[in-house]
C-alpha positions in Angstrom: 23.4 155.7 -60.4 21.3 152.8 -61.4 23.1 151.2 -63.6 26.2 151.4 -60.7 23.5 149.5 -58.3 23.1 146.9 -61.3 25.9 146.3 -62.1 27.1 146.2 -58.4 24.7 144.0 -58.1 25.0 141.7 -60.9 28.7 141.1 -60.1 28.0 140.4 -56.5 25.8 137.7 -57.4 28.0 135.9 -59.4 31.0 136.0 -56.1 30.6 132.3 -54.3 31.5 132.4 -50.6 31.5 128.6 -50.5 34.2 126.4 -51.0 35.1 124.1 -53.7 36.9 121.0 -52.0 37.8 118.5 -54.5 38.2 114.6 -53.7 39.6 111.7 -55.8 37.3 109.7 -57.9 37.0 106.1 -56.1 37.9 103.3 -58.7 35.6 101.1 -59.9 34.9 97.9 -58.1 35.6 96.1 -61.5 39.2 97.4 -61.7 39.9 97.3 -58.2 38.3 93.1 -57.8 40.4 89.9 -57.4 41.2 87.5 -60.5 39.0 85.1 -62.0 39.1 81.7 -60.8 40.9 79.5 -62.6 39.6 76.5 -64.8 39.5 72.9 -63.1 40.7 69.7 -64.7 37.6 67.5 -65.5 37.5 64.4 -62.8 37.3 62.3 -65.3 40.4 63.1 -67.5 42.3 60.4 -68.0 45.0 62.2 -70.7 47.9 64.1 -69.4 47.8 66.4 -72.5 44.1 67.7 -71.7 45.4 68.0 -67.6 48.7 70.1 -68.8 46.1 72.3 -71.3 44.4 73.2 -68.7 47.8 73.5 -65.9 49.0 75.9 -69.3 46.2 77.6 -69.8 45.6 78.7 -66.1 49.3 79.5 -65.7 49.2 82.3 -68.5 45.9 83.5 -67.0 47.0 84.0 -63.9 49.9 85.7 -64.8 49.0 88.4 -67.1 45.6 89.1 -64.9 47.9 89.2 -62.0 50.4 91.6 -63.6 47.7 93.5 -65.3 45.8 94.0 -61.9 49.0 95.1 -59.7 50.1 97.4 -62.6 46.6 99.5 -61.9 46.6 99.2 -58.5 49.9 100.6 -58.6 49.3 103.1 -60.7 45.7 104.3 -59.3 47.7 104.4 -55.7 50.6 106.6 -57.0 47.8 108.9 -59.0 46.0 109.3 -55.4 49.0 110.4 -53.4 50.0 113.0 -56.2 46.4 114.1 -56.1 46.5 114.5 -52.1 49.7 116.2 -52.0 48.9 118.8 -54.8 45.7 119.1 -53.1 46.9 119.8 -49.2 
C-alpha cells in the first residue's frame, strides 16, 4: 500500500498542468539593420579614375549587401509564417 502512495505520488509530481506556448525567436538587430553607408569621393580628387574607384566600389557594395539583406529578410519572414501556422 505504500509503495502504491509513492509511486502515485511520484508520478503525479512529474504531470505539469501549465502550458508550454512557444514563440518565434526575434532576429537580431544586426541581421535585421540597414546597409552601410557608402564611401564618399575625396573633395579634393581631381582624377576621374580615383572618382569611378570609388562610383565601382560602392556599386558592388550596395548590391550584394542589398541582395544579401532582402534574401534573409525574406527568408526569416517565410520561416515566421510557417512557424505561426504550424503553431495555431
Amino acid at each position: 500500500m505504500i509503495k502504491k502512495l509513492a509511486i502515485c505520488a511520484l508520478l503525479a509530481g512529474c504531470s505539469t498542468t501549465v502550458p508550454v506556448v512557444m514563440s518565434f525567436p526575434h532576429a537580431p538587430t544586426e541581421l535585421t539593420s540597414t546597409c552601410p553607408d557608402l564611401a564618399k569621393v575625396p573633395p579634393n580628387t581631381t582624377k576621374l579614375s580615383q572618382v569611378l574607384d570609388v562610383v565601382t566600389d560602392n556599386y558592388s557594395q550596395y548590391h550584394e549587401c542589398r541582395s544579401k539583406v532582402e534574401n534573409w529578410i525574406d527568408w526569416y519572414n517565410q520561416q515566421q509564417k510557417i512557424f505561426t501556422e504550424v503553431n495555431k
